[in-house]
Backbone bond lengths (Angstrom), bond angles and torsions (degrees), N, CA, C in turn:
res aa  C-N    CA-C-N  psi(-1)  N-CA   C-N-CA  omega(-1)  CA-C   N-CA-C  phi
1 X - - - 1.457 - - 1.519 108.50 -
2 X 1.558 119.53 134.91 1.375 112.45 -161.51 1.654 81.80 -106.78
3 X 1.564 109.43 131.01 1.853 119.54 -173.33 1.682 83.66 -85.55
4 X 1.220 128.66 -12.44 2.048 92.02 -170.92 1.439 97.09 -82.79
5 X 1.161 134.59 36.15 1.556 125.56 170.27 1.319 112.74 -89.31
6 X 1.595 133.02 160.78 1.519 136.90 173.72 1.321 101.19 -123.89
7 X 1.390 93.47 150.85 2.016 117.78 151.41 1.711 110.65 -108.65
8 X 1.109 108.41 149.80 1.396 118.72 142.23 1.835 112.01 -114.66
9 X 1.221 92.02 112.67 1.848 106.29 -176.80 1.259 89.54 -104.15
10 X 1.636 119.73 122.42 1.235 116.53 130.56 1.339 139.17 -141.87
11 X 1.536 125.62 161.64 1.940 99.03 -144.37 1.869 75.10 -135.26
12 X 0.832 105.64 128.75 1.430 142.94 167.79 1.630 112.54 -76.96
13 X 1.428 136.10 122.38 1.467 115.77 152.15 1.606 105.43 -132.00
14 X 1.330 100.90 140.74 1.727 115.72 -161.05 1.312 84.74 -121.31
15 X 1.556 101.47 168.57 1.140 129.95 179.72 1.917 101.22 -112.16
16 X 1.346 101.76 168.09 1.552 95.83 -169.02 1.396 133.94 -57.65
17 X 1.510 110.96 -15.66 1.384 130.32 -178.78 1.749 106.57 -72.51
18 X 1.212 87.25 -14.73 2.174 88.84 -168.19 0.873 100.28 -94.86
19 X 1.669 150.08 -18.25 1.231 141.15 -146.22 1.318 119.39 -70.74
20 X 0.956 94.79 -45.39 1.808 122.41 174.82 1.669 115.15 -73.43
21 X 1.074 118.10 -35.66 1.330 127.52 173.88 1.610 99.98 -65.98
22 X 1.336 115.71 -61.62 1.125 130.30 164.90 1.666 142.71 -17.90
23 X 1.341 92.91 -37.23 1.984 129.23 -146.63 1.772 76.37 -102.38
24 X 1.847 106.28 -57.27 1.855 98.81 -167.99 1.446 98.06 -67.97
25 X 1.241 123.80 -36.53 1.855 105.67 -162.50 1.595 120.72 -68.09
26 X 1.679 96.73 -27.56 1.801 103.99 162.74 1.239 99.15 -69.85
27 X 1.081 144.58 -28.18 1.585 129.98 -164.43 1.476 91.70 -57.21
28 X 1.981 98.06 -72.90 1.133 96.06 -168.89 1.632 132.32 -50.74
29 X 1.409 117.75 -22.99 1.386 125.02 -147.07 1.903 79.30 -86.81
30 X 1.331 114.91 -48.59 1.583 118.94 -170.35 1.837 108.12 -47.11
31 X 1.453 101.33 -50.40 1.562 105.78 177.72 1.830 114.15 -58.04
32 X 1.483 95.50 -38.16 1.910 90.81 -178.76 0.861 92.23 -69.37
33 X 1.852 139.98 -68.25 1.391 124.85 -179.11 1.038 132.66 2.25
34 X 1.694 124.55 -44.09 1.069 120.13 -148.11 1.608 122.21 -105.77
35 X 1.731 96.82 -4.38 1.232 115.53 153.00 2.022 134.02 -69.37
36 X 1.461 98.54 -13.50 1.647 98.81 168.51 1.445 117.67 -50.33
37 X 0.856 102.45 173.25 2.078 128.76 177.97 1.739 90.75 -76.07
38 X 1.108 98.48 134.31 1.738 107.76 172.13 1.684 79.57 -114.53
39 X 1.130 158.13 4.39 1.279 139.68 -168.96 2.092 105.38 -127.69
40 X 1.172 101.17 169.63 1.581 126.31 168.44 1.641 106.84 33.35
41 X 1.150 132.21 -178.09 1.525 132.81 -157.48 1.729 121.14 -24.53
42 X 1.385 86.29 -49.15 1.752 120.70 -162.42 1.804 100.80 -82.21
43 X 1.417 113.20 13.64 1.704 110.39 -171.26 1.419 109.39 -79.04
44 X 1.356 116.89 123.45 1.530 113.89 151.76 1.224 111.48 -67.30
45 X 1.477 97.18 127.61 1.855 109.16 179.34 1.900 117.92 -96.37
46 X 1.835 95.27 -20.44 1.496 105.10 -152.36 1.275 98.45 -159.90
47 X 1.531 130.26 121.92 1.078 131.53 176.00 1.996 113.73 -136.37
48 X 1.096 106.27 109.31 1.559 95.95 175.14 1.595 114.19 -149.52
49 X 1.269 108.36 156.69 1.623 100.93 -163.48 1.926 89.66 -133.20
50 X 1.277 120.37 127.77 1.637 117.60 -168.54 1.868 89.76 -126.12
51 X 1.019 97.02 171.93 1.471 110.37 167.67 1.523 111.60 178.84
52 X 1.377 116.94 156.97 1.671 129.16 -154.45 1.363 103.84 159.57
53 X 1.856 102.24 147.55 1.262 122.66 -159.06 1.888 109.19 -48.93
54 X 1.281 110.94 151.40 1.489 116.02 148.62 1.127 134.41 -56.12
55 X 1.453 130.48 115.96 2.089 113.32 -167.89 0.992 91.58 -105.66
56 X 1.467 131.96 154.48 1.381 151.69 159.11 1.492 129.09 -31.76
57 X 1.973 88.75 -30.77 1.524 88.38 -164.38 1.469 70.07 -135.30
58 X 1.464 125.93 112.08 1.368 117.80 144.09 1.408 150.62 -16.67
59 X 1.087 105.17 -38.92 1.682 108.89 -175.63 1.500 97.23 -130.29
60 X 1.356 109.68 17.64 1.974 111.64 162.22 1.290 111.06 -112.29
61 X 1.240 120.44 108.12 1.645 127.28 -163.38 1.775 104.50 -82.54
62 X 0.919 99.23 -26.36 2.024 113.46 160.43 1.405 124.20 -75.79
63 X 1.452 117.61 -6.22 1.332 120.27 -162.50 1.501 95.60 -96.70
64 X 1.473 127.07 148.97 1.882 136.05 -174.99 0.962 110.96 -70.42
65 X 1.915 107.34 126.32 1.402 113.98 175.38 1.716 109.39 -35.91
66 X 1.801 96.95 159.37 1.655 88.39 143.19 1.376 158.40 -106.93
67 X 1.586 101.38 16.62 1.684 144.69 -175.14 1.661 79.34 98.70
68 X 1.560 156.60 -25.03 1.258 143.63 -156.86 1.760 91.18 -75.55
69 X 1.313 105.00 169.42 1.837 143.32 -168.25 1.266 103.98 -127.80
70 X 1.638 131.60 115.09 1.580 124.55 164.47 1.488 103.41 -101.87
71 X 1.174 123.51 108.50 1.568 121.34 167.49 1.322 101.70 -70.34
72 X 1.811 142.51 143.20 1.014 126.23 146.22 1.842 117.60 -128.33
73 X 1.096 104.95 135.10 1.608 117.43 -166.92 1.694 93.70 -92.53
74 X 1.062 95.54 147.42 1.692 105.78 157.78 1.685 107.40 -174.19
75 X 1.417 87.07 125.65 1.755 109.50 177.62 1.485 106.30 -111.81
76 X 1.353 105.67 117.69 1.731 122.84 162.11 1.688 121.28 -84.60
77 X 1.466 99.29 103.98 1.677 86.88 172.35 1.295 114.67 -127.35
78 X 1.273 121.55 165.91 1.770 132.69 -172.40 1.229 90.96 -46.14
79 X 1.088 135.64 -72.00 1.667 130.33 -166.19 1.330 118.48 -150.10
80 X 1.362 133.49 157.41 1.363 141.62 164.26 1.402 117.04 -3.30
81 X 1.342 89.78 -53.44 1.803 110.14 177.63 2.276 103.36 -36.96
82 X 1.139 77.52 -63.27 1.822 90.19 176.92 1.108 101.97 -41.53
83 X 1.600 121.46 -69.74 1.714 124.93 -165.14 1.554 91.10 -32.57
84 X 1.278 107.18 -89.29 2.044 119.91 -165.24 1.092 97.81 -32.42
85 X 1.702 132.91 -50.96 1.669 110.68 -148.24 1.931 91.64 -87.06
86 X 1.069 126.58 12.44 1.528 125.20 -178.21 1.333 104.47 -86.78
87 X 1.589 107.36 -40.01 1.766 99.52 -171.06 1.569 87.71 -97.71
88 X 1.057 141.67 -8.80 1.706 119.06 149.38 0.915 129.07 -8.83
89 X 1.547 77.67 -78.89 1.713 115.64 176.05 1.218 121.19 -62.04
90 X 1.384 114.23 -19.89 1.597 112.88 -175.56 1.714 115.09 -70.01
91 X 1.510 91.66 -43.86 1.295 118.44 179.80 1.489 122.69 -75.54
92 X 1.410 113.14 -13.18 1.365 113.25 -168.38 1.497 90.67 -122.08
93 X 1.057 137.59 -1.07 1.936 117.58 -170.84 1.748 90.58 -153.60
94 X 1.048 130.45 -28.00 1.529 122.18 -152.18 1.998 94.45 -81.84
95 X 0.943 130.07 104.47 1.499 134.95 -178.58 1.663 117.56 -85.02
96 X 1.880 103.63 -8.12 1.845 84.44 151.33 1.358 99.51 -125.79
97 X 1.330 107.64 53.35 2.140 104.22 158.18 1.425 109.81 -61.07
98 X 1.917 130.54 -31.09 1.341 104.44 -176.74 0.769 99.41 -96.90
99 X 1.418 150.90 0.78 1.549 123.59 -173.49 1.539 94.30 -93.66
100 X 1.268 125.90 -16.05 1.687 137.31 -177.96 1.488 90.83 -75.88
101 X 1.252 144.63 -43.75 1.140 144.18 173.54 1.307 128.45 -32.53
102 X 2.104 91.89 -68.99 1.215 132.75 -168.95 1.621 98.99 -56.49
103 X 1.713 117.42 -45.24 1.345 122.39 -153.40 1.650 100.68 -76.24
104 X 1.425 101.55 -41.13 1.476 101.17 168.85 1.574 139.61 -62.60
105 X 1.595 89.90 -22.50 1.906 87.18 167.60 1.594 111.45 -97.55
106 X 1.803 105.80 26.52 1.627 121.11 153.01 1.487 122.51 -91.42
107 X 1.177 104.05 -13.08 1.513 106.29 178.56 1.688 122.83 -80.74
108 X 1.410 83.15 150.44 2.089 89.63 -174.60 1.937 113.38 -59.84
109 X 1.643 97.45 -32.30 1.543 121.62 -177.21 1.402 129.45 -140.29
110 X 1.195 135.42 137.84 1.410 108.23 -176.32 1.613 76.77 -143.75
111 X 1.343 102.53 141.34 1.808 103.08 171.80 1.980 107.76 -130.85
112 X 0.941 117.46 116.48 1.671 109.52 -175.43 1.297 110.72 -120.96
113 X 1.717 113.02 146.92 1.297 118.78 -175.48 1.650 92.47 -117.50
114 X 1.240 134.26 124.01 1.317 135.41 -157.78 1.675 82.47 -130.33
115 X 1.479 101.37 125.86 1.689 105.64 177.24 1.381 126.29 61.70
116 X 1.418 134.89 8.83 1.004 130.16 145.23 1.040 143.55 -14.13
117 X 1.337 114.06 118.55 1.288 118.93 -156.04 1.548 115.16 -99.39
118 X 1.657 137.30 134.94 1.093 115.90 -173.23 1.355 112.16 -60.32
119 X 1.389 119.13 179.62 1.658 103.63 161.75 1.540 94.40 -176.99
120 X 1.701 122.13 19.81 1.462 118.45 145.53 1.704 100.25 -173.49
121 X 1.299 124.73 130.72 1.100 131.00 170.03 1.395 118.18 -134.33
122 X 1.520 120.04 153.34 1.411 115.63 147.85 1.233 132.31 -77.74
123 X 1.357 147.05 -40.87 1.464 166.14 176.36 1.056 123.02 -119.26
């Protein structure tokens, strides 16, 4: 596993009114995605966006939703280099960055790992 690789993780939790708002902005964000560099420093390696209920008890997978939604994003790229040239790009071509903004200063939580560094993998 080569450690100079990055993520940007970030996990979103909405309340029921966002979900849907939510569901179109990955649409859209998945389709710009798909214009990055798959090649040299700046390569997206890994792109996936998940989401599923809030549980009561975090680390009790049996424990009752809380009617809340955690979206969680995480982008793998060759290196750091990727992170920066992503919000470039975010900023220079992506045409719903503010309403992606807007939706996020709707959320109950937002937690982000910006440049993350690997530091144990299997594959």
């Amino acid at each position: 596993m080569d450690l100079s690789k990055s993520h940007i993780v970030i996990m979103w939790t909405v309340g029921p009114d966002e979900v849907a708002p939510g569901d179109a902005l990955f649409q859209s964000h998945g389709k710009w995605m798909e214009g990055h560099s798959r090649k040299g420093d700046t390569a997206l390696l890994d792109y996936s966006i998940s989401k599923g209920p809030e549980l009561s008890n975090p680390v009790d997978p049996d424990s009752a939703p809380t009617g809340d939604t955690i979206f969680v994003l995480d982008e793998f790229y060759a290196s750091p280099a990727g992170v920066v040239e992503h919000w470039r790009l975010a900023r220079d071509t992506w045409h719903d960055l503010p309403a992606f903004m807007d939706w996020t200063s709707k959320a109950r939580q937002v937690v982000t790992l910006h440049s993350g560094t690997v530091i144990q993998g299997l594959w």
